[in-house]
mmCIF file of the N, C-alpha and C atoms, coordinates in Angstrom:
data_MODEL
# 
_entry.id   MODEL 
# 
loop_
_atom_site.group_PDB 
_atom_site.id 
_atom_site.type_symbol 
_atom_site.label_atom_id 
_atom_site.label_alt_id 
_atom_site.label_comp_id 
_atom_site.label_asym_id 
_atom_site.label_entity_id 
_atom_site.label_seq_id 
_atom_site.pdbx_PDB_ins_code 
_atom_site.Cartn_x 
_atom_site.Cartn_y 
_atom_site.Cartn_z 
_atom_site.occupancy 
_atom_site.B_iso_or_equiv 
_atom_site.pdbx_formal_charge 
_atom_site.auth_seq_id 
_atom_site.auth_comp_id 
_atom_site.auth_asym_id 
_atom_site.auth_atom_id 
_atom_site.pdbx_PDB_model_num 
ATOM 1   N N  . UNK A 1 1  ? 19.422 -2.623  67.358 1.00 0.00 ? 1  UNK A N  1 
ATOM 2   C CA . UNK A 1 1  ? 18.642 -3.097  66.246 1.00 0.00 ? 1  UNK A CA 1 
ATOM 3   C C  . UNK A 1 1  ? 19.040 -4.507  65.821 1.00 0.00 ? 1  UNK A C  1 
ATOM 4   N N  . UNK A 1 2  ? 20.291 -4.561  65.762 1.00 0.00 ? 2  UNK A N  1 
ATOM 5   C CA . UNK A 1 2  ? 20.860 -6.043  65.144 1.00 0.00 ? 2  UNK A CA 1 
ATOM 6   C C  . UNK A 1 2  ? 20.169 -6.569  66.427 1.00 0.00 ? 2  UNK A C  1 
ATOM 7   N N  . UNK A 1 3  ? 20.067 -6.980  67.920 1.00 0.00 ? 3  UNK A N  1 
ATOM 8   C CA . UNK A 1 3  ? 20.054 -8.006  68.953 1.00 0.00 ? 3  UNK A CA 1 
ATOM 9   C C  . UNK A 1 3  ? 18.802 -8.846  68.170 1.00 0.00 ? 3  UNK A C  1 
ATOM 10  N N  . UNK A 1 4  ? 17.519 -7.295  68.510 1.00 0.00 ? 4  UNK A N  1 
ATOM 11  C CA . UNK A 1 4  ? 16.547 -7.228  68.031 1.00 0.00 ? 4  UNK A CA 1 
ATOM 12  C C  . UNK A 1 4  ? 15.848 -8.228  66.388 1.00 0.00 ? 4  UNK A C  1 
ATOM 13  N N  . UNK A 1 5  ? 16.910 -7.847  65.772 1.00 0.00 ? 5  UNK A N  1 
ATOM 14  C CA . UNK A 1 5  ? 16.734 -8.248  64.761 1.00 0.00 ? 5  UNK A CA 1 
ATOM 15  C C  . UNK A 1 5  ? 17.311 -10.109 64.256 1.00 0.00 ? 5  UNK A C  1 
ATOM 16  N N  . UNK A 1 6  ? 17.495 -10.132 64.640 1.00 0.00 ? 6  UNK A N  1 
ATOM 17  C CA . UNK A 1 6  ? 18.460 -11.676 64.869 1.00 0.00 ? 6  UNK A CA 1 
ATOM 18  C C  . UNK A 1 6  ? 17.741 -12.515 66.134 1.00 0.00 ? 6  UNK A C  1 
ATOM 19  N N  . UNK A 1 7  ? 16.698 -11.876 67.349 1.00 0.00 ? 7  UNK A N  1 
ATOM 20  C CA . UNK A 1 7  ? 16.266 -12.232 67.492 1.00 0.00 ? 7  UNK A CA 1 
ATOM 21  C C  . UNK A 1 7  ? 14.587 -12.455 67.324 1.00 0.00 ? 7  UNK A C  1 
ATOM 22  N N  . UNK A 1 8  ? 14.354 -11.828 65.987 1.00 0.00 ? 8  UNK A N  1 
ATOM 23  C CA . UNK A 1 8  ? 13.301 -11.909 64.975 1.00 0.00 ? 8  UNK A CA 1 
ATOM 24  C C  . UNK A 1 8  ? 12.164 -11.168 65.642 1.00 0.00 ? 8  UNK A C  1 
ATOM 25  N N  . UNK A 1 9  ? 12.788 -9.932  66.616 1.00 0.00 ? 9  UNK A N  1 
ATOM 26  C CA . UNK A 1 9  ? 11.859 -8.639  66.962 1.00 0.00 ? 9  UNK A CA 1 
ATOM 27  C C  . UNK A 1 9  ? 11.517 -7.675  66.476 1.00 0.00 ? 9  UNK A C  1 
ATOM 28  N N  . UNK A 1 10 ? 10.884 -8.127  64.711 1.00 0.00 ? 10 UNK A N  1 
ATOM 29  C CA . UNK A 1 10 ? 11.612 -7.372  63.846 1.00 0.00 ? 10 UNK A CA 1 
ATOM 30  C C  . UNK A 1 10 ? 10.806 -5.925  64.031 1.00 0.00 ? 10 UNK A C  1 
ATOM 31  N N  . UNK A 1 11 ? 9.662  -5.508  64.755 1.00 0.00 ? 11 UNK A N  1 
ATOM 32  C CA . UNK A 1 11 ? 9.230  -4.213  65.023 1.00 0.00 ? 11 UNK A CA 1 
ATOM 33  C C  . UNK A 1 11 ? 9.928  -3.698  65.759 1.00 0.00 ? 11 UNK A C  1 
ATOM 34  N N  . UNK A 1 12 ? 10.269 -4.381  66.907 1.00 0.00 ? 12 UNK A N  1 
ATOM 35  C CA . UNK A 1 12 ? 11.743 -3.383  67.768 1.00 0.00 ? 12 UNK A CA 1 
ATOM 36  C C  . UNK A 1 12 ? 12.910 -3.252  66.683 1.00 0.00 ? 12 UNK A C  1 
ATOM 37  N N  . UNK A 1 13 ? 13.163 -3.952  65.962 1.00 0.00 ? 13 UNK A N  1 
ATOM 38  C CA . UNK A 1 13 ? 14.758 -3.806  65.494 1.00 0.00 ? 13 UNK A CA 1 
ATOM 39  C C  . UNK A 1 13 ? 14.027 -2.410  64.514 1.00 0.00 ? 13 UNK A C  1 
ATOM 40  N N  . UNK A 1 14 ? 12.844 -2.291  63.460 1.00 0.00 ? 14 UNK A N  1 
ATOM 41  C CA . UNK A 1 14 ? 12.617 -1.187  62.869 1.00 0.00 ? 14 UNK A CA 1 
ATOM 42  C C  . UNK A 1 14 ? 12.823 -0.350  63.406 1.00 0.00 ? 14 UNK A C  1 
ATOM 43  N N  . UNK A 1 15 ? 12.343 -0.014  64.746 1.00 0.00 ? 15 UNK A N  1 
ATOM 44  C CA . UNK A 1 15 ? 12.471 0.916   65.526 1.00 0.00 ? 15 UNK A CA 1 
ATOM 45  C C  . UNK A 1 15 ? 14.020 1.735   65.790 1.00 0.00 ? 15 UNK A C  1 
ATOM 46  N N  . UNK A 1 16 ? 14.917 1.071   65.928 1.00 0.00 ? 16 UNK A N  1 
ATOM 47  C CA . UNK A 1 16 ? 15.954 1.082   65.929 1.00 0.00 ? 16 UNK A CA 1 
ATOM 48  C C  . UNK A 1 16 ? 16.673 1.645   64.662 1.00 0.00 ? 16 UNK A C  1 
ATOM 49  N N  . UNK A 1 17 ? 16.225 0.791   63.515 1.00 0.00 ? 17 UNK A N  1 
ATOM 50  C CA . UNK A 1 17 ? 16.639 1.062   62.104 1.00 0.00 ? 17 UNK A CA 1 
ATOM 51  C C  . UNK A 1 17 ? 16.550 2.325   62.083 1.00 0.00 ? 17 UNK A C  1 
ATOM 52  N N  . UNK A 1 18 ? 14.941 3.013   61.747 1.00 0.00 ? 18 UNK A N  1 
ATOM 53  C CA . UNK A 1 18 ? 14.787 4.007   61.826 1.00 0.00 ? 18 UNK A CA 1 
ATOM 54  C C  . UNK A 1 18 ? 15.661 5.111   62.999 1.00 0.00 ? 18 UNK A C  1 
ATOM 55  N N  . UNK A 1 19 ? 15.472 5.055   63.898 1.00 0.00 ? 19 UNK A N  1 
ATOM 56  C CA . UNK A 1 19 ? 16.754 5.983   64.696 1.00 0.00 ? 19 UNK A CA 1 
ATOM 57  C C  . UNK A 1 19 ? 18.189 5.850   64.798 1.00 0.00 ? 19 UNK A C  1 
ATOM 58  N N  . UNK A 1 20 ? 18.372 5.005   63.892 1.00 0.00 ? 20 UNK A N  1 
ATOM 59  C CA . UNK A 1 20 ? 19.894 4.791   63.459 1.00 0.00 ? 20 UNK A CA 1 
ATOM 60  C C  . UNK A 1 20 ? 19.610 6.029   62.066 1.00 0.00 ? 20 UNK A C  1 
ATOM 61  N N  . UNK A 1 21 ? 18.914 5.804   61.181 1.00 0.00 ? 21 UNK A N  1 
ATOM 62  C CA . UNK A 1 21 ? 18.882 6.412   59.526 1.00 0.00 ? 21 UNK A CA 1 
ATOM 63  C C  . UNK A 1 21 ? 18.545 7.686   60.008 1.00 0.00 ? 21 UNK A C  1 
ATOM 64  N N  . UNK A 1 22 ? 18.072 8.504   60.715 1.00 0.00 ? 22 UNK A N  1 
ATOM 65  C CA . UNK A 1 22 ? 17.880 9.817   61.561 1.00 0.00 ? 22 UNK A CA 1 
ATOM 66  C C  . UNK A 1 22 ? 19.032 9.986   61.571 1.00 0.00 ? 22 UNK A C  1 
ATOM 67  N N  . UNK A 1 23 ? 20.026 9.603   62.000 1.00 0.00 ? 23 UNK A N  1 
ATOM 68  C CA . UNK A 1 23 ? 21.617 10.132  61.752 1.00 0.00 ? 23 UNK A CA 1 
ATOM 69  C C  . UNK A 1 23 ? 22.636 9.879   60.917 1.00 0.00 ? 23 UNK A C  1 
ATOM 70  N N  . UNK A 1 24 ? 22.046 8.504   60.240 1.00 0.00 ? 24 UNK A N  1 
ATOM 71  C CA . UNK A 1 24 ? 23.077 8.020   59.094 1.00 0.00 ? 24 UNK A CA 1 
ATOM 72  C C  . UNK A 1 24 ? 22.161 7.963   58.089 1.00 0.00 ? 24 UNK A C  1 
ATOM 73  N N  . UNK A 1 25 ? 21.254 8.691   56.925 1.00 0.00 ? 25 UNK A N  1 
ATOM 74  C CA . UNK A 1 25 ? 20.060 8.245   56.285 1.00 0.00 ? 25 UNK A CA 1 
ATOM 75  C C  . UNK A 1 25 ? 20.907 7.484   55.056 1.00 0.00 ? 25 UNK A C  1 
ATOM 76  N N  . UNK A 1 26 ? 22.272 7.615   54.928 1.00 0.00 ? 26 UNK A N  1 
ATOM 77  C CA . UNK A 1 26 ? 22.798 7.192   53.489 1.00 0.00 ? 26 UNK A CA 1 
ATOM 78  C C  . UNK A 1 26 ? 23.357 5.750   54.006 1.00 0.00 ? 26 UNK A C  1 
ATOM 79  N N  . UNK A 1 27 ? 23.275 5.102   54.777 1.00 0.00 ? 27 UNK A N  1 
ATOM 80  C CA . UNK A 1 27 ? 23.819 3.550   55.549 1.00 0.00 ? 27 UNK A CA 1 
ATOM 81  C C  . UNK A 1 27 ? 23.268 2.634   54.726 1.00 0.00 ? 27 UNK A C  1 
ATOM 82  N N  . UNK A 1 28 ? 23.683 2.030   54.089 1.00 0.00 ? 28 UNK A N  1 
ATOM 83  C CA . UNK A 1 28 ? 22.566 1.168   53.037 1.00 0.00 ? 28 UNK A CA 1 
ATOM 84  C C  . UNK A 1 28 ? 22.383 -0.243  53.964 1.00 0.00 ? 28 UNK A C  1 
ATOM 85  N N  . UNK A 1 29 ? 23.321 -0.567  55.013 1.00 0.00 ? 29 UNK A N  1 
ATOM 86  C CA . UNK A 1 29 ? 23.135 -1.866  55.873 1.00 0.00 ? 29 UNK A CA 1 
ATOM 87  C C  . UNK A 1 29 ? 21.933 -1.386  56.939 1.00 0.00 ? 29 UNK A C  1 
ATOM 88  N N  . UNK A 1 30 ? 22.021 -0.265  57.276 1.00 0.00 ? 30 UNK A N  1 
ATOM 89  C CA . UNK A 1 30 ? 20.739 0.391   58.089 1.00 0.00 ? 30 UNK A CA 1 
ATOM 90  C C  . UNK A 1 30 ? 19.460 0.152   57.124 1.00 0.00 ? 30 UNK A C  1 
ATOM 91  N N  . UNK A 1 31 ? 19.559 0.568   55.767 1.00 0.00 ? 31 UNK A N  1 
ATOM 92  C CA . UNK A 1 31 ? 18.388 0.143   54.883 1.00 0.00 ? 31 UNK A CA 1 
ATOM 93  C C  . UNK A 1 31 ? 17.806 -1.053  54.491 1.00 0.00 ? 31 UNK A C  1 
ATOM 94  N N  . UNK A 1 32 ? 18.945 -1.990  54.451 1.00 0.00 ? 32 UNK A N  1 
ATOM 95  C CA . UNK A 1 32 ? 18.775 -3.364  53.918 1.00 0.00 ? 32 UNK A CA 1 
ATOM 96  C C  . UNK A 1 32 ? 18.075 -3.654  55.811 1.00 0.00 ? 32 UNK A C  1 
ATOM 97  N N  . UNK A 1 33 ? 18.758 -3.662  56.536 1.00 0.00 ? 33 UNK A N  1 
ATOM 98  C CA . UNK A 1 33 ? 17.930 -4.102  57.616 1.00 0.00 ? 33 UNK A CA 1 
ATOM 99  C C  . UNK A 1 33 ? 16.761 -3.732  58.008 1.00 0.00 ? 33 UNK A C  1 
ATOM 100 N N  . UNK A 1 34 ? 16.501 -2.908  57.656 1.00 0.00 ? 34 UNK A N  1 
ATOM 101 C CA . UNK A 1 34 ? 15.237 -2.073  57.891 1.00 0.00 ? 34 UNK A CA 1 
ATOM 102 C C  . UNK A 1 34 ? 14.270 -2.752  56.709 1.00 0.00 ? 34 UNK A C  1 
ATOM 103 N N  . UNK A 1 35 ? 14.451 -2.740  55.371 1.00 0.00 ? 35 UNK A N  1 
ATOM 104 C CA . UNK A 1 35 ? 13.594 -3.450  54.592 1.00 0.00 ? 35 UNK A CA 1 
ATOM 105 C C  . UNK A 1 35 ? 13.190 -5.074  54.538 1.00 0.00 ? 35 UNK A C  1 
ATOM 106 N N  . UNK A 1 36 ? 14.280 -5.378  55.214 1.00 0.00 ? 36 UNK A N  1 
ATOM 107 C CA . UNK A 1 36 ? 14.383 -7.074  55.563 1.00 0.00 ? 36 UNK A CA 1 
ATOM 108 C C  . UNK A 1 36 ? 12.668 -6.742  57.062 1.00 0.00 ? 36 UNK A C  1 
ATOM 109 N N  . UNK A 1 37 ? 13.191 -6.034  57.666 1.00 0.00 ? 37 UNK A N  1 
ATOM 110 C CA . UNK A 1 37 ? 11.999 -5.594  58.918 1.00 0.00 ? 37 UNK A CA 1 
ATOM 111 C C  . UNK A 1 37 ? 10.755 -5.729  58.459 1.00 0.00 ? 37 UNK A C  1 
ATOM 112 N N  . UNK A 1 38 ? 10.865 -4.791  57.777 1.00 0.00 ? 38 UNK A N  1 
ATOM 113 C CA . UNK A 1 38 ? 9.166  -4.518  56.973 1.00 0.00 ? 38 UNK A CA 1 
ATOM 114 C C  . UNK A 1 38 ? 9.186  -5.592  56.182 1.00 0.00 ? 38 UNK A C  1 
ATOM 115 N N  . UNK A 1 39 ? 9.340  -6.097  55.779 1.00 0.00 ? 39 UNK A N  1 
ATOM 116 C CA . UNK A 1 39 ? 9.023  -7.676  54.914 1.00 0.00 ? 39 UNK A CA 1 
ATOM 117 C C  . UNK A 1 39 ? 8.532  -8.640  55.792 1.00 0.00 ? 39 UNK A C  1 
ATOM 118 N N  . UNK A 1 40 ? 8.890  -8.224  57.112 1.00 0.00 ? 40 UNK A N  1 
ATOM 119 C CA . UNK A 1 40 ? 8.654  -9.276  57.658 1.00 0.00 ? 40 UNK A CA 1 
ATOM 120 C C  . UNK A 1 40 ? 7.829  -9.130  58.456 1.00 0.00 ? 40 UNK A C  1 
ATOM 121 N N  . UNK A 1 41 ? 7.428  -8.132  58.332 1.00 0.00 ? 41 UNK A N  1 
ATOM 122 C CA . UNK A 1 41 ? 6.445  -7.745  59.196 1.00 0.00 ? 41 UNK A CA 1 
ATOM 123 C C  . UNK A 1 41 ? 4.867  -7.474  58.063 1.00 0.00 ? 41 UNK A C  1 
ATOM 124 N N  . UNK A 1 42 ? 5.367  -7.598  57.182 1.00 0.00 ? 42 UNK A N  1 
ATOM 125 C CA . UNK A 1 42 ? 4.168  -7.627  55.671 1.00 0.00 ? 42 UNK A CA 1 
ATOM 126 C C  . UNK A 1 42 ? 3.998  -5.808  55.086 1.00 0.00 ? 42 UNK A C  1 
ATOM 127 N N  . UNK A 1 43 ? 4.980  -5.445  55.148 1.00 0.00 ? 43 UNK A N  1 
ATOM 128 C CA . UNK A 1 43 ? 5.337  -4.121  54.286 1.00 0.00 ? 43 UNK A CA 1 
ATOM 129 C C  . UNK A 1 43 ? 6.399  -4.237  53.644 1.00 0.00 ? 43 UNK A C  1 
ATOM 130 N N  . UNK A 1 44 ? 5.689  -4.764  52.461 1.00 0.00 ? 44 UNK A N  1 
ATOM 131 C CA . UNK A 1 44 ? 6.214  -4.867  50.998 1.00 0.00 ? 44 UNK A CA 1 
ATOM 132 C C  . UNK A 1 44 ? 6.618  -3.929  50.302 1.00 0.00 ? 44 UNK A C  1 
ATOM 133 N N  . UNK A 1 45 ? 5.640  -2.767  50.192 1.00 0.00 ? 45 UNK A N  1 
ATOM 134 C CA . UNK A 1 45 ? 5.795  -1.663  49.616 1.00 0.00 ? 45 UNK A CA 1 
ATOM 135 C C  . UNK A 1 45 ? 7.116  -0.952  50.205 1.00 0.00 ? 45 UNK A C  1 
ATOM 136 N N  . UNK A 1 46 ? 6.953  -0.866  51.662 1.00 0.00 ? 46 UNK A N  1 
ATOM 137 C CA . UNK A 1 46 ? 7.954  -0.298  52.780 1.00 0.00 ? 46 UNK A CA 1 
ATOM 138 C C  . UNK A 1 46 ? 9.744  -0.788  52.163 1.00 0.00 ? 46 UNK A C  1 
ATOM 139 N N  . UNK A 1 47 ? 9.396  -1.997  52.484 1.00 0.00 ? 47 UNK A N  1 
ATOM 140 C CA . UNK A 1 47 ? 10.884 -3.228  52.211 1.00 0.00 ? 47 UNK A CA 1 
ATOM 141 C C  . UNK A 1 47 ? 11.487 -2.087  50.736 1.00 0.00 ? 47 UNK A C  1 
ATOM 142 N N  . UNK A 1 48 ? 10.624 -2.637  49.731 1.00 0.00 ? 48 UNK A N  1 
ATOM 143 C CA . UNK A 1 48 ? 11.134 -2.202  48.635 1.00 0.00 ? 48 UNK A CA 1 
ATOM 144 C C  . UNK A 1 48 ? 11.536 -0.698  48.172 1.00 0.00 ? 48 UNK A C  1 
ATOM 145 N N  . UNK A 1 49 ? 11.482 0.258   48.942 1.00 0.00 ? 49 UNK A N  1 
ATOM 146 C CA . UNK A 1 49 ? 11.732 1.711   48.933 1.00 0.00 ? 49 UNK A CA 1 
ATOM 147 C C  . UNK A 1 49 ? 12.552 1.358   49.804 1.00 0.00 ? 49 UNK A C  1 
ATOM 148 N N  . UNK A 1 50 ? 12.991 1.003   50.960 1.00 0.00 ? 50 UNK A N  1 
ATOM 149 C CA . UNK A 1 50 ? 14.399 1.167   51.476 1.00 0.00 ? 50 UNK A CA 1 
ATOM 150 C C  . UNK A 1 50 ? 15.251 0.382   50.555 1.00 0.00 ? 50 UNK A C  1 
ATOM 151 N N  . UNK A 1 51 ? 15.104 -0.909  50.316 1.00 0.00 ? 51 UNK A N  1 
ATOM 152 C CA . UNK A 1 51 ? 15.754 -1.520  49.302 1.00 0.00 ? 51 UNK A CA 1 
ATOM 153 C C  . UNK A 1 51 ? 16.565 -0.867  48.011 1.00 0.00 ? 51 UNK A C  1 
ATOM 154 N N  . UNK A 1 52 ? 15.319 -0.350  47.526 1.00 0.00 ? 52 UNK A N  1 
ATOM 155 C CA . UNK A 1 52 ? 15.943 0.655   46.274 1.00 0.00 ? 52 UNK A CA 1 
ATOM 156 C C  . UNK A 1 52 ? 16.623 1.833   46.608 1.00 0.00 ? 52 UNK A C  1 
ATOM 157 N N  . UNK A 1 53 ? 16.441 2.385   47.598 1.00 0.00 ? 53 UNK A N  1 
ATOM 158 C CA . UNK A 1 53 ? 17.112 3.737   48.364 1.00 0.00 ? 53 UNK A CA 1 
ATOM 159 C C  . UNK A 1 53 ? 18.706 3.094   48.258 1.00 0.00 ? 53 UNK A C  1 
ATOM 160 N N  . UNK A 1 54 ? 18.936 1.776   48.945 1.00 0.00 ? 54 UNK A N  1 
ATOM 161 C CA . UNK A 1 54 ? 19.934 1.098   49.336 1.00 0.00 ? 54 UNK A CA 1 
ATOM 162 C C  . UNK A 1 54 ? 20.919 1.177   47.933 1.00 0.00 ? 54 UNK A C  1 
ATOM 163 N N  . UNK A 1 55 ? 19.893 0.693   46.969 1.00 0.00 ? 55 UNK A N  1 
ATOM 164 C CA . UNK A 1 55 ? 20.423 0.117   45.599 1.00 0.00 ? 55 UNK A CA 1 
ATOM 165 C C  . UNK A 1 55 ? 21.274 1.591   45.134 1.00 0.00 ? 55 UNK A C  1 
ATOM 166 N N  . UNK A 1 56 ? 20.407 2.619   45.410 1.00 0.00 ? 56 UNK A N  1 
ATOM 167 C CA . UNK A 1 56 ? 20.608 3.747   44.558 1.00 0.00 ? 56 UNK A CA 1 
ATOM 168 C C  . UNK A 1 56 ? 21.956 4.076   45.603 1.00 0.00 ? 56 UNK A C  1 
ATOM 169 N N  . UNK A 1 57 ? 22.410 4.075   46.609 1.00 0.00 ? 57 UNK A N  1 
ATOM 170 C CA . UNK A 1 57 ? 23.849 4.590   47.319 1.00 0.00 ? 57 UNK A CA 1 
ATOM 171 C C  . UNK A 1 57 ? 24.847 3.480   46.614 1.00 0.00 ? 57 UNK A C  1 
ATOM 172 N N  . UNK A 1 58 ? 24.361 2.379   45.924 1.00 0.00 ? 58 UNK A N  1 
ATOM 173 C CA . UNK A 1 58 ? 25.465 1.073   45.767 1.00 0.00 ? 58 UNK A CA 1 
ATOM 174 C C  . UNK A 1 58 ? 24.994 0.111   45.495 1.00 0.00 ? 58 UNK A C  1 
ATOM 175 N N  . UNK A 1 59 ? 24.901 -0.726  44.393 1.00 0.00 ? 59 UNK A N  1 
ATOM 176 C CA . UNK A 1 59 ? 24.460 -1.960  44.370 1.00 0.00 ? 59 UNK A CA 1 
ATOM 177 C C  . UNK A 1 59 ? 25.226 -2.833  45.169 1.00 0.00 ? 59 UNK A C  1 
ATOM 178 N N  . UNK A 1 60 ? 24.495 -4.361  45.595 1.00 0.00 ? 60 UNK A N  1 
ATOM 179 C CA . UNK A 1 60 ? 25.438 -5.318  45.912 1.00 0.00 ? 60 UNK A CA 1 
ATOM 180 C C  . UNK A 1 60 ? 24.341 -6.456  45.610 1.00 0.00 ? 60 UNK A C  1 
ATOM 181 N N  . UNK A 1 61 ? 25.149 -7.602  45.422 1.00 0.00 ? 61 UNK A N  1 
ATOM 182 C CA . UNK A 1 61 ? 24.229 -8.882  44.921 1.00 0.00 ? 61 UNK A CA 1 
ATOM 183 C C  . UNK A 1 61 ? 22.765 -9.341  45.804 1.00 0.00 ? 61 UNK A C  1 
ATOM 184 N N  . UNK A 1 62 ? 23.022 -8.858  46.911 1.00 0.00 ? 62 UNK A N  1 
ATOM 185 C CA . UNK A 1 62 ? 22.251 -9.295  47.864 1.00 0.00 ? 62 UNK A CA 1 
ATOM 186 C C  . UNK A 1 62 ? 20.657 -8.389  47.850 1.00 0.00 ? 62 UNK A C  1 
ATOM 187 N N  . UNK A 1 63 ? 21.182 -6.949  47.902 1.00 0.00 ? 63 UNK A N  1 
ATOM 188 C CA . UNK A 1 63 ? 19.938 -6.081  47.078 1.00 0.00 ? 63 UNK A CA 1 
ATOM 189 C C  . UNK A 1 63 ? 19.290 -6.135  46.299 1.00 0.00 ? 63 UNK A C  1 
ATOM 190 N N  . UNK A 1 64 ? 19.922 -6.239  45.270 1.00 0.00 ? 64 UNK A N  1 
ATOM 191 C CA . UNK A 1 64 ? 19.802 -6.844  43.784 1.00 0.00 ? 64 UNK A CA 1 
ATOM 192 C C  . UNK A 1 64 ? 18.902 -8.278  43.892 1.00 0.00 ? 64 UNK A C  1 
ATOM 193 N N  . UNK A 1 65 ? 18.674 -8.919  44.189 1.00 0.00 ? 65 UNK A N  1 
ATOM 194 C CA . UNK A 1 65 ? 18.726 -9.891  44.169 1.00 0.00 ? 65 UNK A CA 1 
ATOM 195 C C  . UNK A 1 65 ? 17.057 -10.018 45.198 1.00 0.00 ? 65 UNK A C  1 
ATOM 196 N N  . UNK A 1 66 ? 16.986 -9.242  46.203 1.00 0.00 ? 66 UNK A N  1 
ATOM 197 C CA . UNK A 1 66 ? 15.540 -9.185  46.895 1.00 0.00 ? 66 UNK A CA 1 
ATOM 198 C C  . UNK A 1 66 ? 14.723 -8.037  45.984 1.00 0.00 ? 66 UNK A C  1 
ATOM 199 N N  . UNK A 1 67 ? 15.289 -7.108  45.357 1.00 0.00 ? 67 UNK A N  1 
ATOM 200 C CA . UNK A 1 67 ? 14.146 -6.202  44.209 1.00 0.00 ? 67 UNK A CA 1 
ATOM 201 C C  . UNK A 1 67 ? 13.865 -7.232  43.426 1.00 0.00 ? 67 UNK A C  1 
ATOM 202 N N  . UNK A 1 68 ? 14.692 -7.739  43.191 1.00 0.00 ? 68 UNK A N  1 
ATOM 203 C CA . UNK A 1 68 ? 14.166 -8.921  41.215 1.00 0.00 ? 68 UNK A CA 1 
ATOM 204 C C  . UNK A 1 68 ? 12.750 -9.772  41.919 1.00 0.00 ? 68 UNK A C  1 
ATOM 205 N N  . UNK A 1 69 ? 13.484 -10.179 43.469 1.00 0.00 ? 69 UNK A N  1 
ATOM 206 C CA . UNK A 1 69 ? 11.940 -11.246 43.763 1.00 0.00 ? 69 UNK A CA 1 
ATOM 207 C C  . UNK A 1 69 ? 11.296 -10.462 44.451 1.00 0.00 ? 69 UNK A C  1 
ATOM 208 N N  . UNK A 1 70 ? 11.487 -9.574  44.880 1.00 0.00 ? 70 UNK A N  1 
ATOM 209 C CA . UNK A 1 70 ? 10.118 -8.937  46.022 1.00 0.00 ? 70 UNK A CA 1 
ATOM 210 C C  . UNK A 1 70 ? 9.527  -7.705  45.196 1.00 0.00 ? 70 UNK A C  1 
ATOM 211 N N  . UNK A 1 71 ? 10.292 -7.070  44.344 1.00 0.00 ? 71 UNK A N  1 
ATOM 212 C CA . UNK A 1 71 ? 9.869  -5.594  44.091 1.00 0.00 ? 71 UNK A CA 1 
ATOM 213 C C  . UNK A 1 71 ? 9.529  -5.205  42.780 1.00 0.00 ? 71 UNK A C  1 
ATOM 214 N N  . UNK A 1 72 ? 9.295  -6.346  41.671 1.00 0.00 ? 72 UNK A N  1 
ATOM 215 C CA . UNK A 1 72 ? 9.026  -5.674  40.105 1.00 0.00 ? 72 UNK A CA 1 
ATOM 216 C C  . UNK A 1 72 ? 7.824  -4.941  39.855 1.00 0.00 ? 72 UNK A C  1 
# 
């Protein structure tokens, strides 16, 4: 998922995300990557439910910080 994702494949790297969270669903770096995916792929709605999923195991500035601009 990361290769994928870093090399801005971001429907393969979802792909990935998702069968990573099938075994880890509480990974909030599996979530944040996965919502960074769908953003970028124009699922907004998507982004921001993993996002907040993320928020709700742990805040960190960086989460925080894409709900305030992507998700009110």
């Amino acid at each position: 998922g990361l290769d994928a994702y870093n090399n801005k494949i971001y429907n393969i790297a979802e792909y990935y995300y998702d069968k990573a969270l099938e075994s880890e669903p509480s990974d909030k770096e599996f979530l944040y990557r996965r919502g960074m995916c769908k953003m970028h792929l124009g699922n907004k709605t998507g982004a921001c439910d993993d996002w907040n999923k993320a928020k709700s195991l742990g805040s960190n500035s960086t989460i925080d910080a894409l709900l305030e601009k992507y998700c009110k």
